[in-house]
Each structure stands twice: as C-alpha cells, then as structure tokens.
N, C-alpha and C positions, 0 to 999 in steps of 0.2 A: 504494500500500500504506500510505505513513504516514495518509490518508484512514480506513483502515479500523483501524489502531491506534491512531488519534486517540478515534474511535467506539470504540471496546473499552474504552478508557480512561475514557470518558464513562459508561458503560453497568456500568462497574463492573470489566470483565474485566481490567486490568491491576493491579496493584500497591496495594494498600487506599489508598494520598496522602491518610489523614491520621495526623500525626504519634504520636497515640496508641496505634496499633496498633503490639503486639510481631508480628515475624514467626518465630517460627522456623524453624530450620533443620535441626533433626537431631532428634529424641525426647530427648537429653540435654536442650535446649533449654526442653524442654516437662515435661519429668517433676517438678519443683518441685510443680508447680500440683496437685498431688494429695498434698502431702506434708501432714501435719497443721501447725497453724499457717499455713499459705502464704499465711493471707489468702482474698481474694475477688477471682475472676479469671472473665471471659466468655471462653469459647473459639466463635469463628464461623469455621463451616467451610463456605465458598464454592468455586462451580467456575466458572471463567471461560466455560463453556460452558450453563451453566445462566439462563436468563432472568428467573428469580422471584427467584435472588442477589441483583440487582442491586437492587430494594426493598426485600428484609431488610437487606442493606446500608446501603442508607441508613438505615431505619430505626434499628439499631444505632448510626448515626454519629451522628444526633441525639439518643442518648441518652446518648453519649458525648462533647458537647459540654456537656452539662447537666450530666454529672460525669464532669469529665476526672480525677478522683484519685480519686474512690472505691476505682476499683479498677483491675485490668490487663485492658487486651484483646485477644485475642489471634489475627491471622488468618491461619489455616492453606487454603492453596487447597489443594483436597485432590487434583487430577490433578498436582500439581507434587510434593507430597508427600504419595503415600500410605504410606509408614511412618508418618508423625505420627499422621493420621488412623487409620490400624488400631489406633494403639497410644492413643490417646483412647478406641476402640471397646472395647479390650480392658479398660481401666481403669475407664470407668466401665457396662460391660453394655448400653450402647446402642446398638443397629442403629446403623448412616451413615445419614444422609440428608445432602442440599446443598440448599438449604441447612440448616444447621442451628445453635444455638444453643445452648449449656450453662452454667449458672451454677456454679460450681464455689465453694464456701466452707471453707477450712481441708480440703484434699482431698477434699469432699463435693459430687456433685452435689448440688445443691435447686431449679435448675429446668431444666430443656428442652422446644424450641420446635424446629420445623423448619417449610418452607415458608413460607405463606403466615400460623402463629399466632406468624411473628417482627412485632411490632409492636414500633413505641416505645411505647407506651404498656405493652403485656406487659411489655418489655424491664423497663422502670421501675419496672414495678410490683412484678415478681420480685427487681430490687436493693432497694428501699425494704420488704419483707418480711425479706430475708435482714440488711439492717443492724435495722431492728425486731429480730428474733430475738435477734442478736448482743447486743445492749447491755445 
C-alpha cells in the first residue's frame, strides 16, 4: 500500500508539498479572500481522484515558483472539503468543476480556468493582467 501512496503522492493526489499553498480548513478559513481589499488570491480546487488535477497542478506550481508573493494560493481538495468548495461556488456564481482555477482580486473574481485551459502560461498571464489593472 505505501507503493501506491507513494504514486498518489507523485501524481498529485496527496497533500499540494509545496510550501506556498494555504490549505484551508473550514469556510471561516476561506471567507477573507472575497472580502474587499483582501488582495489577490488563486483559489485551485483539485480532486485526488481526478487525472487532469494533476497537470493543472503543476502547472499552477510553476507559476507559483515564478511568484511566490505576488499573491496567496490557495488549495482546496474538494472531496475532502466540500463545504469550502460549495461555499467558493456560492460566492463567486460558478458551477464546480476539478479541476478548477479562480483569480480572485480584492473579493472579485477576474479570471477562471478549469480542466485542461489551466496552463502556466494562462495562469501568468491572468496574474500579470490583474496586477497591470491594479497599478
């Protein structure tokens, strides 16, 4: 078994292992990132059962090695925690999808991505738009 939780682990399904993602834990945890002022936060919501995760994922982490402070990231597995995720759905009016992708700026979405249009290069391009905006 540790064999195949090694693989799970590789493949993305276990615990995000890099230091910059916030996990939350509760909706309390998460509810900030929509408040006005909050900044500029990614919210990626992955299912360890899901196979295309595991590329948006990385994608995501390579763009969040390129800019570890820009901003917060934040990853919510969503069969571990479906309040979070209903309650993201609820807030910002978008269907679930997993994988998925949300740029949230000062409690605004301004961009989402699910499946396969999570690239780094999207990722980046949708950060580098939204700090252009801001300034």
């Amino acid at each position: 078994m540790s064999f195949l939780n090694g693989l799970r682990g590789v493949l993305g399904g276990s615990s995000p292992g890099h230091t910059n993602w916030n996990e939350p834990d509760t909706v309390d945890d998460i509810r900030y990132v929509f408040s006005p002022n909050s900044g500029m936060h990614l919210l990626y919501k992955h299912s360890n059962s899901c196979g295309i995760c595991f590329f948006s994922k990385k994608s995501v982490e390579t763009v969040m090695k390129a800019h570890p402070d820009t901003l917060k990231y934040h990853f919510v597995e969503v069969r571990q925690n479906r309040e979070i995720s209903n309650f993201i759905q609820n807030q910002t009016g978008i269907k679930h999808e997993s994988p998925q992708a949300l740029l949230v700026h000062n409690g605004k979405v301004l961009w989402n991505a699910s499946h396969g249009a999570i690239t780094d290069s999207a990722v980046a391009e949708a950060i580098a738009s939204v700090q252009g905006s801001s300034t």
